[in-house]
Backbone of each chain as ProteinMPNN parsed JSONL, in Angstrom:
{"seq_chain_A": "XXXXXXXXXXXXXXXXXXXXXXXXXXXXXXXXXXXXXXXXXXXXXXXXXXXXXXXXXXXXXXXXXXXXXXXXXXXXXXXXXXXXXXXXXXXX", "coords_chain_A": {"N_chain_A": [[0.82, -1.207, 0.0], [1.867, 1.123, 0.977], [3.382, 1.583, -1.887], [1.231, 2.25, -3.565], [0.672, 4.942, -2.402], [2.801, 6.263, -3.191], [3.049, 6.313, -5.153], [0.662, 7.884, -6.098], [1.254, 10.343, -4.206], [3.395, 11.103, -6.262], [2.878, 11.456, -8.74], [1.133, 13.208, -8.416], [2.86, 15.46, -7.511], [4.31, 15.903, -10.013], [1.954, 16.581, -11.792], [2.352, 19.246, -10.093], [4.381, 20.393, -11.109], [3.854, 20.59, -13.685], [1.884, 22.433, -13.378], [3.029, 24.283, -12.763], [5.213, 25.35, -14.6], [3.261, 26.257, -16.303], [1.847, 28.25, -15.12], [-0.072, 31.422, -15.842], [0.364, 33.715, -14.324], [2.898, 35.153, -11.688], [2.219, 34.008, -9.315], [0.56, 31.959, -9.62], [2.619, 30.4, -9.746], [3.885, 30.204, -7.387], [2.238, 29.277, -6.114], [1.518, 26.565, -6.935], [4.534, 25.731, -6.274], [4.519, 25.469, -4.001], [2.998, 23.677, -2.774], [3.994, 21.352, -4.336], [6.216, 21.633, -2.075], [4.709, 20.615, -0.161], [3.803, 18.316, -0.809], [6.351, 16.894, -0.953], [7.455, 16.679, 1.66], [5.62, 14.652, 2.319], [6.148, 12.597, 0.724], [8.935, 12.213, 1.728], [7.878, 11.005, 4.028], [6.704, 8.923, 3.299], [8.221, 7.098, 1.867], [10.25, 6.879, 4.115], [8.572, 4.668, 5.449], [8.055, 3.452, 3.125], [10.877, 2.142, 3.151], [11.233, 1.244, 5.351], [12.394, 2.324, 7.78], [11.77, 4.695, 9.648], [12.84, 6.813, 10.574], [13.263, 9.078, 8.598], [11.491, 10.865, 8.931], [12.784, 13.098, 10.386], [14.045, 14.388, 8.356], [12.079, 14.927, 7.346], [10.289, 16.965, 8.634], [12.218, 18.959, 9.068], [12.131, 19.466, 6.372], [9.695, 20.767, 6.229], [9.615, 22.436, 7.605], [11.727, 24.179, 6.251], [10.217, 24.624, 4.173], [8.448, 26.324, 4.217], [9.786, 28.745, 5.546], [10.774, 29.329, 3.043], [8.832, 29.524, 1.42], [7.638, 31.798, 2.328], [9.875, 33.564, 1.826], [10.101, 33.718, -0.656], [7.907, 35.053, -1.426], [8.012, 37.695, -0.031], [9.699, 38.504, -1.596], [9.369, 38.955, -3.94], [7.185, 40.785, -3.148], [8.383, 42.703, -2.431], [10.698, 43.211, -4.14], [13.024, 42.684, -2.553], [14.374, 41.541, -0.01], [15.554, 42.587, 2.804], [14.241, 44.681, 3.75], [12.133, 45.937, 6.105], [10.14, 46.38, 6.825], [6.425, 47.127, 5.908], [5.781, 50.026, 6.08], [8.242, 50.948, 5.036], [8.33, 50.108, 2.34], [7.352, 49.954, -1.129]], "CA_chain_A": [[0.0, 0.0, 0.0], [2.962, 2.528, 0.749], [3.797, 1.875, -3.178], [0.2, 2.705, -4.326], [0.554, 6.063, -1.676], [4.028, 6.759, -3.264], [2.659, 6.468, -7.032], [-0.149, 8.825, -6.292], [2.172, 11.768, -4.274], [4.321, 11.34, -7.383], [1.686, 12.043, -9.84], [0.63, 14.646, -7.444], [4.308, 16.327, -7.823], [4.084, 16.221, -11.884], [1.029, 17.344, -12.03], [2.11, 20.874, -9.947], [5.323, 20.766, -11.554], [3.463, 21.422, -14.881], [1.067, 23.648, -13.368], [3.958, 25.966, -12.173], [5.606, 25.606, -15.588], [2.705, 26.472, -17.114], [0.963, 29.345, -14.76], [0.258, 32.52, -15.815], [1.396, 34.761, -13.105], [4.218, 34.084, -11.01], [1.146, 33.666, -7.794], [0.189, 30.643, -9.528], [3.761, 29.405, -9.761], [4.352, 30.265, -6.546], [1.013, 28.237, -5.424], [2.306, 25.262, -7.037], [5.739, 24.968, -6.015], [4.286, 25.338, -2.473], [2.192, 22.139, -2.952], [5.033, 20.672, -4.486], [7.077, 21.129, -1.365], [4.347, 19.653, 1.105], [4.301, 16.747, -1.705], [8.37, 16.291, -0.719], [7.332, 16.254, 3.126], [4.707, 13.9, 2.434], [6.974, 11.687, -0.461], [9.717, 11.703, 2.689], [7.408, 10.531, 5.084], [5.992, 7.33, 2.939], [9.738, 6.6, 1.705], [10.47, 6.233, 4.311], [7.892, 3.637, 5.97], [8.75, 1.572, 2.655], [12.43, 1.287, 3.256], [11.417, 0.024, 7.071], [13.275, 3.232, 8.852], [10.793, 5.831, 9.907], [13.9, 7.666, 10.82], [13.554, 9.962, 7.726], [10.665, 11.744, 9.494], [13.331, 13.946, 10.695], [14.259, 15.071, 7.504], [10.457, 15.706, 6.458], [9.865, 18.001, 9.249], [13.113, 19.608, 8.228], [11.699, 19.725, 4.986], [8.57, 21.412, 6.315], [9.918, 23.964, 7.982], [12.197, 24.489, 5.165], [9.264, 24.887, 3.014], [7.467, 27.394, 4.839], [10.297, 29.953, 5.324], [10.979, 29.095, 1.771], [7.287, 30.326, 0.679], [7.44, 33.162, 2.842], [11.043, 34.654, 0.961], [10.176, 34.079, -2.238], [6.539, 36.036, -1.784], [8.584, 38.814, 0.489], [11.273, 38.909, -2.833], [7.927, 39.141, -5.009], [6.067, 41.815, -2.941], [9.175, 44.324, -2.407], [11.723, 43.167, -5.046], [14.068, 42.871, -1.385], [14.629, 41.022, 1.097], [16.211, 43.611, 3.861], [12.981, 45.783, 3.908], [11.783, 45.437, 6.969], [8.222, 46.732, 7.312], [5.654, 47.807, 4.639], [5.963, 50.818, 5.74], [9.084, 51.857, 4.059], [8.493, 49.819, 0.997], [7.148, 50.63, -2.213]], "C_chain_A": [[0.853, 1.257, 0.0], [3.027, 2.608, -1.384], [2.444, 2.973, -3.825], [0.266, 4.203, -3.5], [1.69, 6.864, -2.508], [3.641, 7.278, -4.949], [1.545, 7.607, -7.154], [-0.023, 9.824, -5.598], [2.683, 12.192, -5.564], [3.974, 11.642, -8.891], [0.97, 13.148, -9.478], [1.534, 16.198, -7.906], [4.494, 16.25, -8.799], [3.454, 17.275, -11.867], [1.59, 18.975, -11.333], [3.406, 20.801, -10.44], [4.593, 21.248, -13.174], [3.026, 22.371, -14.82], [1.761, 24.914, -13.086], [5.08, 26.105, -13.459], [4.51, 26.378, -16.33], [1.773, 27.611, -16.317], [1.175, 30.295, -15.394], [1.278, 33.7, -15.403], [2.001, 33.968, -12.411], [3.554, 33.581, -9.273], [1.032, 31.847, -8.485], [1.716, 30.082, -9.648], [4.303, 29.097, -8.527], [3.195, 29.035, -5.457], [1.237, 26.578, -5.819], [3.558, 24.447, -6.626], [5.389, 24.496, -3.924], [3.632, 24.083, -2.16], [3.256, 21.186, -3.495], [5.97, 20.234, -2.965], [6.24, 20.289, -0.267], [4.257, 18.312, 0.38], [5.237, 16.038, -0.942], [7.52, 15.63, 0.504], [6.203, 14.718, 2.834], [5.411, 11.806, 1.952], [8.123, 11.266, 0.671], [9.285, 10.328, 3.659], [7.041, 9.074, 4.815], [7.146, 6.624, 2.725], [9.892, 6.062, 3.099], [10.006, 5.008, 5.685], [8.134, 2.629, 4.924], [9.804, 1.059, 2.796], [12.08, 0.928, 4.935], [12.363, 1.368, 7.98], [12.622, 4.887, 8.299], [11.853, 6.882, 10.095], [13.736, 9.349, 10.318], [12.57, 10.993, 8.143], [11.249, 12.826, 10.334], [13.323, 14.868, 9.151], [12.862, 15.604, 6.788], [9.949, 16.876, 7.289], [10.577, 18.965, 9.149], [12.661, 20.153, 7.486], [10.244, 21.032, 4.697], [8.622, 22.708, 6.807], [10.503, 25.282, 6.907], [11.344, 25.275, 4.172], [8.048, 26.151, 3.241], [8.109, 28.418, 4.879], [10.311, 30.129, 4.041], [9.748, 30.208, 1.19], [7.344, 31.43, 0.978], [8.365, 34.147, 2.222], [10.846, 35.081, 0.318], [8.664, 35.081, -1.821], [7.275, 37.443, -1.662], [9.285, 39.421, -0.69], [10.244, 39.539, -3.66], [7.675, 40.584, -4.935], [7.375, 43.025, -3.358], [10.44, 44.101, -3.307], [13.278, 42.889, -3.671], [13.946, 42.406, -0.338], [14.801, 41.761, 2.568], [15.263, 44.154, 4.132], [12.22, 45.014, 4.996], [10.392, 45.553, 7.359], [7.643, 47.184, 5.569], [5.589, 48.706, 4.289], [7.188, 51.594, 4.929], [9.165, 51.238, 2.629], [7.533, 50.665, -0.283], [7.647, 51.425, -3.075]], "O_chain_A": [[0.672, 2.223, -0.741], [2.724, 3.622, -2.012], [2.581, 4.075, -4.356], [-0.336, 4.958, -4.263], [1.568, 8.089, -2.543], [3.915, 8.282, -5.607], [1.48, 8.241, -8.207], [-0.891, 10.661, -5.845], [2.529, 13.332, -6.003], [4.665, 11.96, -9.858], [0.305, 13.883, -10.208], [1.214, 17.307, -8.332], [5.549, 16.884, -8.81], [3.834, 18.446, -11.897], [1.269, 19.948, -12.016], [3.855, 21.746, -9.791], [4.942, 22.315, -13.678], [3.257, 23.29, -15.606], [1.381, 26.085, -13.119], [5.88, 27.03, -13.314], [4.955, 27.257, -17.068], [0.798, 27.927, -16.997], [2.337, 30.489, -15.75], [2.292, 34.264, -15.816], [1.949, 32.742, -12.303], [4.169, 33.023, -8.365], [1.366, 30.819, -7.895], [1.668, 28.853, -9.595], [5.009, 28.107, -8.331], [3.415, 28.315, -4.484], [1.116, 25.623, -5.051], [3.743, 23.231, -6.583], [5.813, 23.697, -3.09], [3.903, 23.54, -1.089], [3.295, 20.098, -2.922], [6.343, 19.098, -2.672], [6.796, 19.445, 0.435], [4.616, 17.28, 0.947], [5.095, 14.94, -0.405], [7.027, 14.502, 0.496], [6.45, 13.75, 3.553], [5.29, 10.665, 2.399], [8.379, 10.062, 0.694], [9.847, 9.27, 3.937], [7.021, 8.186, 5.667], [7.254, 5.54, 3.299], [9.685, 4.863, 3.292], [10.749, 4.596, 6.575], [8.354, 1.441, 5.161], [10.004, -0.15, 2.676], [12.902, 0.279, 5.582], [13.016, 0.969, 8.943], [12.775, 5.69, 7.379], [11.542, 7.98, 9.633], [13.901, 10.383, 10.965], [12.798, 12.113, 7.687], [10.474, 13.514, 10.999], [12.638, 15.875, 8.972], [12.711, 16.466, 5.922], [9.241, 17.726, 6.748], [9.995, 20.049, 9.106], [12.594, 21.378, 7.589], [9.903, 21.743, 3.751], [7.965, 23.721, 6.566], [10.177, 26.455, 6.721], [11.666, 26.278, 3.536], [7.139, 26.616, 2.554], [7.519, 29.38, 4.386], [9.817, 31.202, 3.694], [9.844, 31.335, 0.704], [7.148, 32.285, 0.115], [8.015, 35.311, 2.023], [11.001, 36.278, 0.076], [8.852, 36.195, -2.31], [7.323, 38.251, -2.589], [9.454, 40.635, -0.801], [10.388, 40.708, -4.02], [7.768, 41.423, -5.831], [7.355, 43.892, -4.231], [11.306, 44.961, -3.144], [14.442, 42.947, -4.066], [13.224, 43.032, 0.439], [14.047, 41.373, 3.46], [15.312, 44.232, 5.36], [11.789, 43.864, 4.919], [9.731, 44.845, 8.118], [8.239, 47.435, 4.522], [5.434, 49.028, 3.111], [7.047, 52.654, 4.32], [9.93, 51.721, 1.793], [7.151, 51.833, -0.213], [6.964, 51.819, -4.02]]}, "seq_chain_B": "XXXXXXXXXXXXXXXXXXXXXXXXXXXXXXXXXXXXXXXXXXXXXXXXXXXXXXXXXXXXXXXXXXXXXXXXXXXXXXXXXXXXXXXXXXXXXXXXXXXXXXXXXXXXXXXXXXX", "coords_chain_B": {"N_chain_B": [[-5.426, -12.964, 8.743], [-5.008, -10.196, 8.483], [-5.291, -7.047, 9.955], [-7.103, -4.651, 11.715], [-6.063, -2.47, 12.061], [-4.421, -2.173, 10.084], [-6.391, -2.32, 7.887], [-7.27, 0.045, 8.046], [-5.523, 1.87, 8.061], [-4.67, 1.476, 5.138], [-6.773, 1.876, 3.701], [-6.856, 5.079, 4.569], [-4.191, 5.901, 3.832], [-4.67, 5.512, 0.819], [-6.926, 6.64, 0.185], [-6.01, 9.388, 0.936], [-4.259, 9.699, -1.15], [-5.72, 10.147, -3.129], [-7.175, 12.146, -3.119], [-5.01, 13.924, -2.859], [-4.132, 13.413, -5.732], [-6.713, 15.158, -7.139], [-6.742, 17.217, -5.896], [-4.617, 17.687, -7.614], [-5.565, 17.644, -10.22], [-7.589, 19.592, -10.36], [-5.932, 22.363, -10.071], [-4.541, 22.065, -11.933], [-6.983, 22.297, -13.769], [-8.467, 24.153, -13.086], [-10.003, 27.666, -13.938], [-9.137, 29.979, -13.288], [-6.472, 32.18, -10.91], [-7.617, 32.51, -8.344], [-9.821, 29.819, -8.0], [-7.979, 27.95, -8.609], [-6.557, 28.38, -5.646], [-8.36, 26.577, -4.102], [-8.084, 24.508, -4.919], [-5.731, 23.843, -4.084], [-5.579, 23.777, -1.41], [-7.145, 21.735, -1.326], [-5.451, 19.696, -1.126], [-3.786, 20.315, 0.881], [-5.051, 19.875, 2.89], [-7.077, 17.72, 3.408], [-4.914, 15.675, 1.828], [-2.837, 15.453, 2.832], [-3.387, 15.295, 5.577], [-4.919, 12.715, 5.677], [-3.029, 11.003, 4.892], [-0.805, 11.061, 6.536], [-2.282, 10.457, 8.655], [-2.81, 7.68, 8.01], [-0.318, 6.628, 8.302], [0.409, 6.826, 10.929], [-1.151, 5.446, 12.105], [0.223, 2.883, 11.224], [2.484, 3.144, 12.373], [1.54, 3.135, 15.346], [1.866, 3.031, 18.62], [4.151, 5.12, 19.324], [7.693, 6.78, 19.497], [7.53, 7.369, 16.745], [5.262, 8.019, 15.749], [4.747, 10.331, 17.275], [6.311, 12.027, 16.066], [5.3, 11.652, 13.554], [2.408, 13.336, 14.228], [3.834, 15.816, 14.725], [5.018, 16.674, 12.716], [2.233, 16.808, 10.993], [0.928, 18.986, 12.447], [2.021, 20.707, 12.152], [2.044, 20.991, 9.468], [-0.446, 22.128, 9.561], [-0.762, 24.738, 10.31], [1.486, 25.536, 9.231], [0.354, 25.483, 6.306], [-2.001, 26.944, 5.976], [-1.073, 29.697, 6.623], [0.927, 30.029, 4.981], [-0.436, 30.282, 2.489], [-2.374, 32.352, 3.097], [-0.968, 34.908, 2.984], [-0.033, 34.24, 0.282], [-2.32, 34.971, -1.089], [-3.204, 36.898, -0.079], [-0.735, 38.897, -1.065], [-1.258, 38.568, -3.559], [-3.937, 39.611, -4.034], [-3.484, 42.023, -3.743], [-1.55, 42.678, -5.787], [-3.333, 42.561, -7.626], [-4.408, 40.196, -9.112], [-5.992, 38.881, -11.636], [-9.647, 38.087, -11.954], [-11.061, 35.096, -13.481], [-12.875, 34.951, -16.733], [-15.336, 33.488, -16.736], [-15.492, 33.206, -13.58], [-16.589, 35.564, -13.331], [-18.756, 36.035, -15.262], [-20.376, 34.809, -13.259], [-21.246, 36.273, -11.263], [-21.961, 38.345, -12.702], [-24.597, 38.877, -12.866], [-25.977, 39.431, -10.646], [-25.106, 42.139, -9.845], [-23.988, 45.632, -8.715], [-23.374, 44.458, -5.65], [-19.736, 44.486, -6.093], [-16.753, 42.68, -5.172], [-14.438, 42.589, -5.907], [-11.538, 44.257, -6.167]], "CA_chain_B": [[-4.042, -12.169, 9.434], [-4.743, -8.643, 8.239], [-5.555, -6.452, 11.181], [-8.152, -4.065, 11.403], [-5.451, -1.825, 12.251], [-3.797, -2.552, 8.91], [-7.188, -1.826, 6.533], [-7.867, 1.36, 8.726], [-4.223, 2.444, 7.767], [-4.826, 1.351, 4.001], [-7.825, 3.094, 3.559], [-6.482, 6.505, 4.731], [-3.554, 5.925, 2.772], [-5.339, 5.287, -0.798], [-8.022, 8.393, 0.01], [-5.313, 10.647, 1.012], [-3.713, 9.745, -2.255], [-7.023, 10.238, -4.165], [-7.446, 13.543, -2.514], [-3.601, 14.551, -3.781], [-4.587, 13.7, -7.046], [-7.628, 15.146, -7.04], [-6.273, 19.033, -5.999], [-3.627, 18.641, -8.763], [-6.12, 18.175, -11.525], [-7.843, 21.098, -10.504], [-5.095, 23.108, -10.023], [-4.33, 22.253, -13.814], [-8.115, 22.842, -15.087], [-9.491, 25.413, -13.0], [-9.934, 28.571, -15.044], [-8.378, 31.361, -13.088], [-6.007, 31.771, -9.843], [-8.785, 32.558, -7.275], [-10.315, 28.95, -7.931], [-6.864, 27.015, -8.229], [-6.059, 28.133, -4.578], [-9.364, 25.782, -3.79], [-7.935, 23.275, -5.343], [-4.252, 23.946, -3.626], [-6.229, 23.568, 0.09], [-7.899, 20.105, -0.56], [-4.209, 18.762, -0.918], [-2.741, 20.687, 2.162], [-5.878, 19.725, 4.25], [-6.886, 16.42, 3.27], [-4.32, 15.195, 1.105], [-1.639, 15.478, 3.427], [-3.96, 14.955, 6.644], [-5.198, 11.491, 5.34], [-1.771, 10.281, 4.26], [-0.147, 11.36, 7.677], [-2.793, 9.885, 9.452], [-2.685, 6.476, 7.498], [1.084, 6.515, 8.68], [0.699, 7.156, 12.403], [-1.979, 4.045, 12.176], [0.997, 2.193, 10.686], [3.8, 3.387, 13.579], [1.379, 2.442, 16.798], [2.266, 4.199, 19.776], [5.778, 5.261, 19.598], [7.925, 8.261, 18.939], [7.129, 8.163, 15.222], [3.7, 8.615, 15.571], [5.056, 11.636, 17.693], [7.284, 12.87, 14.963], [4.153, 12.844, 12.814], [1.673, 14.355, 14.624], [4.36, 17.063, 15.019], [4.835, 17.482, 11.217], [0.691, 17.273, 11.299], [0.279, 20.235, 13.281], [3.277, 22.419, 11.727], [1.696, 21.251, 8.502], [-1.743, 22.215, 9.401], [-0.491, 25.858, 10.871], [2.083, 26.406, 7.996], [0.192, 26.132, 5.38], [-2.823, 28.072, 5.896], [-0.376, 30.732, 6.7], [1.542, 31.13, 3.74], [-1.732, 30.373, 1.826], [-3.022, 33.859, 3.346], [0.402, 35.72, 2.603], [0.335, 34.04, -0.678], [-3.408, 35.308, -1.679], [-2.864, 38.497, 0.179], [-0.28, 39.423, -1.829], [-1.791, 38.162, -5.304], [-4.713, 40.747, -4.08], [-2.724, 43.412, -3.325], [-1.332, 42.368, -6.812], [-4.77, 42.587, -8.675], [-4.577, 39.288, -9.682], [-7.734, 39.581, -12.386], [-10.806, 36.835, -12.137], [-11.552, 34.568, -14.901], [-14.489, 34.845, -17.248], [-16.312, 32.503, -16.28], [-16.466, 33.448, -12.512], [-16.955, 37.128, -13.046], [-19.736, 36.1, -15.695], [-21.705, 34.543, -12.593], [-21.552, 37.131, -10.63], [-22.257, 39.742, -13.064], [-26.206, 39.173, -13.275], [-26.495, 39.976, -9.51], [-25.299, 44.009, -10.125], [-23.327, 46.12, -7.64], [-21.643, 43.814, -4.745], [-18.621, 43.334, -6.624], [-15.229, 42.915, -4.052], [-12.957, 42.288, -6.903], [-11.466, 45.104, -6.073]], "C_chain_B": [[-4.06, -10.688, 8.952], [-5.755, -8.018, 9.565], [-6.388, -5.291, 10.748], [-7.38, -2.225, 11.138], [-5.154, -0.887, 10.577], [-5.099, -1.795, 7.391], [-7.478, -0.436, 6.874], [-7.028, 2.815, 7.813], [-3.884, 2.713, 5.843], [-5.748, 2.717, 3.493], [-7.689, 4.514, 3.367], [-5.438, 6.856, 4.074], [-4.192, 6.696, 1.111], [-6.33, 6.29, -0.792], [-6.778, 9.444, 0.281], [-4.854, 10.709, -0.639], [-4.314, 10.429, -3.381], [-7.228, 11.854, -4.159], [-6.66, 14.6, -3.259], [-4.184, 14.593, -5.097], [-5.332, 14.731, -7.449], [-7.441, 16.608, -7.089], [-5.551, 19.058, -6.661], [-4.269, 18.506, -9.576], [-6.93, 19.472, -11.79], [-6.69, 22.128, -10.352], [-4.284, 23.429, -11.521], [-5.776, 22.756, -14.408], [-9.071, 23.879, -14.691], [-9.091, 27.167, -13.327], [-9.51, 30.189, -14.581], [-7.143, 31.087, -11.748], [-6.9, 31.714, -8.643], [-9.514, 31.06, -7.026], [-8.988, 27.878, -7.729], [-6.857, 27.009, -6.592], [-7.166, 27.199, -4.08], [-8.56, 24.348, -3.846], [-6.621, 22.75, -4.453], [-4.539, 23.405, -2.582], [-6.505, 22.485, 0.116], [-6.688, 19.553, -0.452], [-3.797, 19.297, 0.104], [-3.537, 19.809, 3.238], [-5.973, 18.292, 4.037], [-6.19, 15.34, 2.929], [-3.523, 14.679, 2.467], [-2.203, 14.684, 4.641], [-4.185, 13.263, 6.884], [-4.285, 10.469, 5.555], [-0.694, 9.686, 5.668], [-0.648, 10.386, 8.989], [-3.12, 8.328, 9.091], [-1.599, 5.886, 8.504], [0.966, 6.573, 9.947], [-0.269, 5.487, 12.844], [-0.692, 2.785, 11.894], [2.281, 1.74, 12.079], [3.012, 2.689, 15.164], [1.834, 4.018, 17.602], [3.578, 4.212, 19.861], [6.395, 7.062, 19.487], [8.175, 8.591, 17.395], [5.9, 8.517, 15.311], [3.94, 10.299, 16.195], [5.48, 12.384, 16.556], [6.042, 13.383, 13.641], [3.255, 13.802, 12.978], [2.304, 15.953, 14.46], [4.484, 17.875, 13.27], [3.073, 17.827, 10.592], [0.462, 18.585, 11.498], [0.973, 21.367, 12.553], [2.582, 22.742, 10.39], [0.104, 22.554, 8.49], [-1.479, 24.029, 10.153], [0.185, 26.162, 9.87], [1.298, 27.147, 7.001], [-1.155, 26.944, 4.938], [-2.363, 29.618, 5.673], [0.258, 31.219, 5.181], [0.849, 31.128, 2.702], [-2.046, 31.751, 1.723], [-2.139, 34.515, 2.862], [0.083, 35.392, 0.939], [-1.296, 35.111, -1.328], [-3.302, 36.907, -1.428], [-2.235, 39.388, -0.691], [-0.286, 39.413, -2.923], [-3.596, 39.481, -5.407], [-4.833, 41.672, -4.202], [-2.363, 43.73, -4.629], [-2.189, 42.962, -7.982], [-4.333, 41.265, -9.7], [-6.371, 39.335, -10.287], [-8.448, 37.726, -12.334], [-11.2, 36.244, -13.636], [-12.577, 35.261, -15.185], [-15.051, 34.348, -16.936], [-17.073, 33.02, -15.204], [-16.733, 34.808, -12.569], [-18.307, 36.758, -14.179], [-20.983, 35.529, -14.673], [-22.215, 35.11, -11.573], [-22.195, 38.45, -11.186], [-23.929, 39.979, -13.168], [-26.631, 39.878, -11.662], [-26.537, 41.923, -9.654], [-24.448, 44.42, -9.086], [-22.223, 45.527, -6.631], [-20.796, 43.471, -5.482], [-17.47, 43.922, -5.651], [-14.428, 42.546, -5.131], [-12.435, 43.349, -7.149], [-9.502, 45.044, -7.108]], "O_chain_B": [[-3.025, -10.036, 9.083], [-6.781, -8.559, 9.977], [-6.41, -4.948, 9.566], [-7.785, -1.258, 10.492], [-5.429, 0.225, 10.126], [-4.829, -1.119, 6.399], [-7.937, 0.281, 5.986], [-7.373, 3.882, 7.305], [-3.228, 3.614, 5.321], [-5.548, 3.875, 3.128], [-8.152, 5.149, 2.42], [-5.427, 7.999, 3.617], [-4.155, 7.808, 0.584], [-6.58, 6.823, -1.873], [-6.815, 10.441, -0.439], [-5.104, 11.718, -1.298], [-3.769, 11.064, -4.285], [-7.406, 12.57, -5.143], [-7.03, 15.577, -3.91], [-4.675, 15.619, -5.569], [-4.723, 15.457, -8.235], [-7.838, 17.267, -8.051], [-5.194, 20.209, -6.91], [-3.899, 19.346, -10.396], [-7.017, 20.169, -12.801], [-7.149, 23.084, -10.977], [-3.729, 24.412, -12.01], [-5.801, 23.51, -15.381], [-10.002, 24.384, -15.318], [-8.053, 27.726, -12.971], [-9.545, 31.221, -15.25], [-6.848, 29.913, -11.526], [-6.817, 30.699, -7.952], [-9.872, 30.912, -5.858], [-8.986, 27.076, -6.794], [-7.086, 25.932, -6.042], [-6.61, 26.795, -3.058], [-8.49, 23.428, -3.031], [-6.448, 21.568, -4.155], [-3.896, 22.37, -2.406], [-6.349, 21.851, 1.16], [-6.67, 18.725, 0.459], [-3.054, 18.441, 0.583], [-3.019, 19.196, 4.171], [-5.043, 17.588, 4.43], [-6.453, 14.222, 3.371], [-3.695, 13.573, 2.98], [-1.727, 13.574, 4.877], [-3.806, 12.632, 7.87], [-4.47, 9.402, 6.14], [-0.112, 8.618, 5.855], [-0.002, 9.828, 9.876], [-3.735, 7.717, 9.965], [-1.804, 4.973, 9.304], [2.047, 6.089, 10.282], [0.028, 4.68, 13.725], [-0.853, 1.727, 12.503], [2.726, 0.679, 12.517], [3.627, 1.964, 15.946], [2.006, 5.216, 17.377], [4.17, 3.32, 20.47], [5.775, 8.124, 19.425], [8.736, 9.565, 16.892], [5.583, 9.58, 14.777], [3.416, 11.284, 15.675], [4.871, 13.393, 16.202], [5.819, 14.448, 13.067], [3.126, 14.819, 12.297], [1.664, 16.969, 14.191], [4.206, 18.99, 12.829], [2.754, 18.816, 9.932], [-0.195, 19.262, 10.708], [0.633, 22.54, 12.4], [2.391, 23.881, 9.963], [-0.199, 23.447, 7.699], [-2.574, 24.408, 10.567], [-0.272, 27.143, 9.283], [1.245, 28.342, 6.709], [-1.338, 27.458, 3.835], [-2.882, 30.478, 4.961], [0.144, 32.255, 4.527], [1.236, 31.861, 1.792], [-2.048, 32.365, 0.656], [-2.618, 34.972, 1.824], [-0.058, 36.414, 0.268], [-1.019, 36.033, -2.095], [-3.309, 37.833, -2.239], [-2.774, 40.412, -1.11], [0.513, 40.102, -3.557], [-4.136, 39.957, -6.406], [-5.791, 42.332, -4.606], [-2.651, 44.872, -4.988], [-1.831, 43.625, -8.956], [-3.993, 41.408, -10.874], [-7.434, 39.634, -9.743], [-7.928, 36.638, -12.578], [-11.546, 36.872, -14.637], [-13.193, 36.003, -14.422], [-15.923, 35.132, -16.56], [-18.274, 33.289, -15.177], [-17.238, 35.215, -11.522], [-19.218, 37.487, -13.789], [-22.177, 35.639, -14.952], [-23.246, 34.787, -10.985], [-22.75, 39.341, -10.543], [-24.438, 41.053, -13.488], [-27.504, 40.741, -11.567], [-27.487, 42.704, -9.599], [-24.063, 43.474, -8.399], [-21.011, 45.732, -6.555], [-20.748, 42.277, -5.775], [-17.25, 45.102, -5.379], [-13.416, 41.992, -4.701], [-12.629, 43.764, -8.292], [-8.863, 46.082, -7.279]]}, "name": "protein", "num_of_chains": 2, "seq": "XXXXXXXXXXXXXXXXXXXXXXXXXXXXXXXXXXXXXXXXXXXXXXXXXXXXXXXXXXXXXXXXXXXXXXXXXXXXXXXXXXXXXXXXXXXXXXXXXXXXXXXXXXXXXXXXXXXXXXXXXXXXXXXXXXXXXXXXXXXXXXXXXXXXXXXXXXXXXXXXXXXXXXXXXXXXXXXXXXXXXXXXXXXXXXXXXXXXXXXXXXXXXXX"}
């Protein structure tokens, strides 16, 4: 059953890899890769119950955290072209 | 010899999976961004939820079931969050509404928030 879980994340993670090749705006690319990365966490987590060493559930929560500052940069890079800008108020 | 445990664990598996699927074909065929993020949510919420919770059926009582719950909860707090950030700033944006859904709103008249 992990296989049949692993085959239908991994058709999961196509599928938004096209959709973020193929969005419009860079929101929908950014909405896909974000589903992509809870994919990973998810694709970690079944890996590794089929190799028999749950272990890797470190590296998926890793992965999750990862994936959350991650989302939050790239929007921040988006909104103000800058990273360093610390409030809203001095952007624009 | 299969445990009740075991089909409980299946089950939630093979629907979480269904679920995954399920938000990436909409996310490929629905006709603007405002409706994709719909589609983005059933995989954070159920997809993931299902899958996670298949897996903790699988572990028993131990400290993996801990380890998931914990990616559970971070999941289920992340990604609402950068959901909102993400829409927020596609609003702020003027990300524009399909045809479609602005043609089924347009017979009502006046309330329009598509600002």
């Amino acid at each position: 059953m992990f296989q049949v879980a692993m085959l239908g994340i991994l058709v999961t993670m196509l599928i938004a890899l096209i959709a973020a090749v193929r969005g419009p705006t860079v929101f929908d690319r950014i909405l896909a890769i974000n589903m992509f990365g809870t994919k990973t966490v998810l694709l970690i987590a079944v890996s590794g119950f089929l190799t028999g060493r749950p272990e890797w559930l470190d590296l998926a929560l890793v992965y999750a955290l990862v994936n959350f500052i991650g989302s939050i940069a790239v929007l921040k890079f988006v909104r103000f072209g800058n990273l360093a800008r610390d409030d809203e108020g001095s952007a624009s | 010899m299969i445990s009740i445990l075991d089909i409980v664990s299946w089950v939630s598996l093979i629907a979480g999976s269904i679920f995954c699927i399920i938000g990436a074909t909409g996310l490929l065929r629905m006709p603007d961004f405002w409706t994709r993020t719909h589609a983005a949510g059933v995989t954070d919420t159920m997809g993931a939820g299902l899958i996670l919770v298949g897996l903790m059926f699988q572990a028993g009582l131990s400290l993996v079931a801990v380890k998931l719950v914990m990616i559970l909860v971070f999941l289920y707090i992340a990604g609402p969050t950068a959901g909102h950030a993400l829409y927020r700033a596609a609003h702020g944006y003027g990300v524009p509404m399909g045809e479609s859904t602005v043609g089924i709103r347009s017979p009502e008249g006046g309330d329009d928030d598509s600002h």
